[in-house]
C-alpha positions in Angstrom: -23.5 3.0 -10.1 -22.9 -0.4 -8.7 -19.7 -0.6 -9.7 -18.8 2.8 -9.0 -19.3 1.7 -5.2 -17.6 -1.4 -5.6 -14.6 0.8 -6.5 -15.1 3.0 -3.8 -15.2 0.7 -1.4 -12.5 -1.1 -2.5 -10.2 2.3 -2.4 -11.7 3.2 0.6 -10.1 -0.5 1.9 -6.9 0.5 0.8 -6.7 3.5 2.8 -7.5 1.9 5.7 -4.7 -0.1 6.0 -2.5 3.2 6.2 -5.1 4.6 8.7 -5.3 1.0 11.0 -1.7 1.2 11.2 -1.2 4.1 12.2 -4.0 4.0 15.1 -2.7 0.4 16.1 1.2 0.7 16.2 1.0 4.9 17.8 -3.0 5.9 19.2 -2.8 2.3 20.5 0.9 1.2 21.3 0.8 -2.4 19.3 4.4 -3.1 18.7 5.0 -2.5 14.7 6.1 -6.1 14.6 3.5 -7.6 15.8 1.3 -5.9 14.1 2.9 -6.7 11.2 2.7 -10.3 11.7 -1.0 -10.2 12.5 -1.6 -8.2 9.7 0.0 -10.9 7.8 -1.6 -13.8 9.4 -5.0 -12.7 9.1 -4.4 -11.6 5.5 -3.1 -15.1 4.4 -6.1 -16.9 6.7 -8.8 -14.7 4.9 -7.1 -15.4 1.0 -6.7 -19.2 1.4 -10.4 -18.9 2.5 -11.2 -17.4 -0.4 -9.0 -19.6 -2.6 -10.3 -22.6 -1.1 -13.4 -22.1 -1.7 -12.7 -20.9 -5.2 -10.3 -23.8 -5.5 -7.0 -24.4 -7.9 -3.9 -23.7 -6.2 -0.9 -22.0 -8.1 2.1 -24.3 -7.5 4.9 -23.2 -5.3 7.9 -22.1 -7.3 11.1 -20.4 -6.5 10.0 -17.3 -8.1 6.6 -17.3 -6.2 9.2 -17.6 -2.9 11.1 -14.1 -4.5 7.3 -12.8 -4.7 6.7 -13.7 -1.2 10.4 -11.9 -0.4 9.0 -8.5 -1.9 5.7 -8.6 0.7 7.2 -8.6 3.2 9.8 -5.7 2.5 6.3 -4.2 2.1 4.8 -5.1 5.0 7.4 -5.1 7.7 8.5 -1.6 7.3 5.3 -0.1 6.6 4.2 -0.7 9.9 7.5 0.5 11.6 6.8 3.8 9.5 3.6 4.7 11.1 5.3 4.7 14.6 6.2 8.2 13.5 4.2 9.1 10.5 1.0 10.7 10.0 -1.5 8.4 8.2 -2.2 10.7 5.3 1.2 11.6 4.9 2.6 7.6 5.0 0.0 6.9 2.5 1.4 9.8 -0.3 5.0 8.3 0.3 3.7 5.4 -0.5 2.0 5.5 -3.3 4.6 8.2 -4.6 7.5 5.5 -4.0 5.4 2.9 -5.7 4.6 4.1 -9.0 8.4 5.9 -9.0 9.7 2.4 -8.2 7.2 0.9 -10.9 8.5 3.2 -13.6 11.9 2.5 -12.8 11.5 -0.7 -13.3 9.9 -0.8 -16.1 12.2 1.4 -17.9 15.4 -0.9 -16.6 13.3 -3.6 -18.1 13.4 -2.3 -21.6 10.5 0.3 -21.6 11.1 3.5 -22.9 8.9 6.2 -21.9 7.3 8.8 -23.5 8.4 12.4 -22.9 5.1 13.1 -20.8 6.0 10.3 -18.8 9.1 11.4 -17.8 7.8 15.1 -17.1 5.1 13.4 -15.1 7.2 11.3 -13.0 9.9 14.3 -12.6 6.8 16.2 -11.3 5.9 13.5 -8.9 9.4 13.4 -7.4 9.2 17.5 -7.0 5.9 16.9 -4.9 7.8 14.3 -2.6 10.8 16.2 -2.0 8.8 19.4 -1.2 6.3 17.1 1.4 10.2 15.7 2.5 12.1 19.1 3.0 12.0 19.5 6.5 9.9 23.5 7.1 8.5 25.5 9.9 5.4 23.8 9.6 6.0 20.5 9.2 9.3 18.5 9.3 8.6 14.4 9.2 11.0 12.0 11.2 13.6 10.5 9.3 13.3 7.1 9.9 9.6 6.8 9.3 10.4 8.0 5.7 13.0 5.7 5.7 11.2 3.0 6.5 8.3 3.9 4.5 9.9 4.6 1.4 11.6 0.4 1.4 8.1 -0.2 2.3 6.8 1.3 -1.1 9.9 0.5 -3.0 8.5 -3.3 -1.8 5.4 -2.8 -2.8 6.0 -1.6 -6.2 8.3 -4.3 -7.1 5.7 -7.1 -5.8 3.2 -5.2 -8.0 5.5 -5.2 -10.4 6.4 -9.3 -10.2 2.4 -9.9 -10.4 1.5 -7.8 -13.2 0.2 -9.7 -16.3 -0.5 -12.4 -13.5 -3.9 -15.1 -15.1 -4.6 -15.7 -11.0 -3.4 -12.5 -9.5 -6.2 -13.2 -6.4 -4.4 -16.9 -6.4 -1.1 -15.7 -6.6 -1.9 -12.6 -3.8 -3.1 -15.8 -2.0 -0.2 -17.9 -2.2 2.7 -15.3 -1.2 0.3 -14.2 1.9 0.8 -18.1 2.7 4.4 -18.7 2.0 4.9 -15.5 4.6 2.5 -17.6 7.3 6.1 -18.6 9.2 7.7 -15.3 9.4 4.5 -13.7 10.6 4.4 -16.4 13.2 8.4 -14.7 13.7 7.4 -11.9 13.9 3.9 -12.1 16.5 6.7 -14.2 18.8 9.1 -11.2 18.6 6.4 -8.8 18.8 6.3 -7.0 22.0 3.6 -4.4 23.8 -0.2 -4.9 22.4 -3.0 -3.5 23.3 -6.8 -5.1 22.3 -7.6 -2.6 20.4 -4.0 -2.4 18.6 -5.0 -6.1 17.7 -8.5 -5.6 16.2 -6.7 -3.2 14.2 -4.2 -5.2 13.0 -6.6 -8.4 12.2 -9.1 -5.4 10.3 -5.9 -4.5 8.3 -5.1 -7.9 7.5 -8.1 -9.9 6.8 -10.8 -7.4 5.7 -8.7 -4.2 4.1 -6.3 -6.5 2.9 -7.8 -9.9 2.5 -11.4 -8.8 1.3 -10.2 -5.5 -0.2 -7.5 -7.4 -2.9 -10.5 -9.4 -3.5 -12.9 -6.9 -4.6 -10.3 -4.8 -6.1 -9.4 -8.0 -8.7 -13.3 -8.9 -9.4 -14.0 -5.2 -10.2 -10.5 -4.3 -12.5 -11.3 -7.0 -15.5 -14.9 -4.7 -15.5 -13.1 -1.6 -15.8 -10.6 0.3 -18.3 -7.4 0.6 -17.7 -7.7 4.4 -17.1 -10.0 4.2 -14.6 -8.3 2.1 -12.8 -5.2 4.2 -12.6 -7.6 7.6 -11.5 -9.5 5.6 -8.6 -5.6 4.7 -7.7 -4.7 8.4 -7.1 -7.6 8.7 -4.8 -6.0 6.2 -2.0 -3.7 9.2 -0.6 -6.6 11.4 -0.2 -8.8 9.1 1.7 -6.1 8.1 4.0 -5.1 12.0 4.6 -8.8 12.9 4.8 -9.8 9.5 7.3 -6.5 10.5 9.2 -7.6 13.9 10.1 -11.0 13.1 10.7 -10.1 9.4 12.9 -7.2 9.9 14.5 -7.2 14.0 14.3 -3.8 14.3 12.0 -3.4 17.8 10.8 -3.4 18.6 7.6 -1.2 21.6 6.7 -1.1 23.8 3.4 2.0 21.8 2.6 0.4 18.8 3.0 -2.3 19.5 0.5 -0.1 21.1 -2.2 2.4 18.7 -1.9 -0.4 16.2 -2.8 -1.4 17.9 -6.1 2.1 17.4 -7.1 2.9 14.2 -6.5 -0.8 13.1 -7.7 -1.2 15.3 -10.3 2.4 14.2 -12.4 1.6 10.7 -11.7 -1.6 11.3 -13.4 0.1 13.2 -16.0 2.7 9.5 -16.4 0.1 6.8 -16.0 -3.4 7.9 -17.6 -3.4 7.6 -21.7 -4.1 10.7 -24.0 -7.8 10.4 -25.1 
């Protein structure tokens, strides 16, 4: 049961930062960028906190600078996308782009997958481009899903760079560090804040973020592989579900469906047969 809420928690942190953007950089009108860069700053202060105090820092390399590259393709454009996007909705893109990108990858790199996993990733991509297709009832901006599909694509291939990783809490650490000057870039470039757009930002970077990588890397050595991939596919349905209860985002049939698809054929490509 204990670690059952550790992981909970822990997800529940990883939503957030989809919800805390969205409610800083739109309810609140924080300019994305600066948001961004406080996200960043806070994130990097929390984790060499925690790696301090741990102690052993992983050498600076130029392949840790690459690393540090891909976070911020992440960061920077996730929190232009929630200018426009609903939180839930960001969220699926997200986590639909990042697993895509993840299996792309990984099949460019010499994997080959098995049938199932191309059947579950074709599925996934059928659940995106049915929440994408502009309807009656709910056509997304554009740009946002521009924005928030490099966003993902950065994501997955900074997941992708630290996978296998002996320090991934010391590596996380070190390329929120090596970002430290562009986020001072971009809090200087930032425009219109707000106090509350700030205390989101800061929450996003130093507790969701900072504490939530944390947790998430002290709980996965205690769980299976599997497990971890199912508590995964929960992130999009906490963010959708905070989002309509928070910041009062609707959630439309082709919302919901459009989520069973996408989660259901990642499920179908990541989780083992028993």
């Amino acid at each position: 049961m204990h670690l059952f809420a550790l992981i909970a928690v822990t997800m529940c942190a990883f939503a957030a930062n989809s919800v805390l953007a969205r409610a800083g950089v739109f309810t609140f009108g924080t300019d994305p960028m600066l948001f961004a860069g406080l996200r960043l700053a806070s994130g990097a202060a929390m984790l060499a906190v925690l790696v301090a105090l741990r102690g052993g820092w992983a050498a600076v390399d130029r392949a840790r600078l690459v690393t540090a590259g891909t976070l911020l393709l992440y960061l920077i454009p996730f929190s232009i996308a929630y200018l426009t996007l609903p939180s839930g909705v960001g969220a699926l893109i997200l986590f639909g782009v990042v697993q895509i990108t993840m299996f792309g990858v990984s099949y460019l790199t010499g994997t080959q997958p098995t049938a199932r996993q191309w059947g579950g990733m074709a599925v996934a991509m059928i659940g995106l481009g049915w929440l994408l297709w502009p309807s009656e009832r709910l056509t997304l901006d554009a740009i946002g899903v521009v924005f928030m599909v490099v966003s993902g694509f950065g994501w997955g291939v900074f997941s992708m760079r630290g996978r296998g990783s002996k320090d991934p809490l010391g590596d996380m650490a070190i390329s929120f560090v090596l970002c430290a000057p562009a986020a001072l870039v971009l809090i200087v470039m930032g425009g219109g804040w707000s106090p509350w757009g700030i205390v989101c930002a800061v929450l996003s970077g130093a507790v969701s973020s900072g504490l939530g990588y944390a947790l998430w890397y002290r709980v996965l050595p205690q769980v299976a592989a599997t497990t971890s991939a199912v508590a995964q596919l929960s992130v999009p349905v906490i963010a959708i579900i905070a989002g309509a209860l928070l910041l009062s985002e609707p959630v439309t049939l082709d919302i919901v469906l459009a989520s069973v698809v996408v989660l259901g054929g990642i499920a179908v490509s990541v989780l083992k047969r028993a």
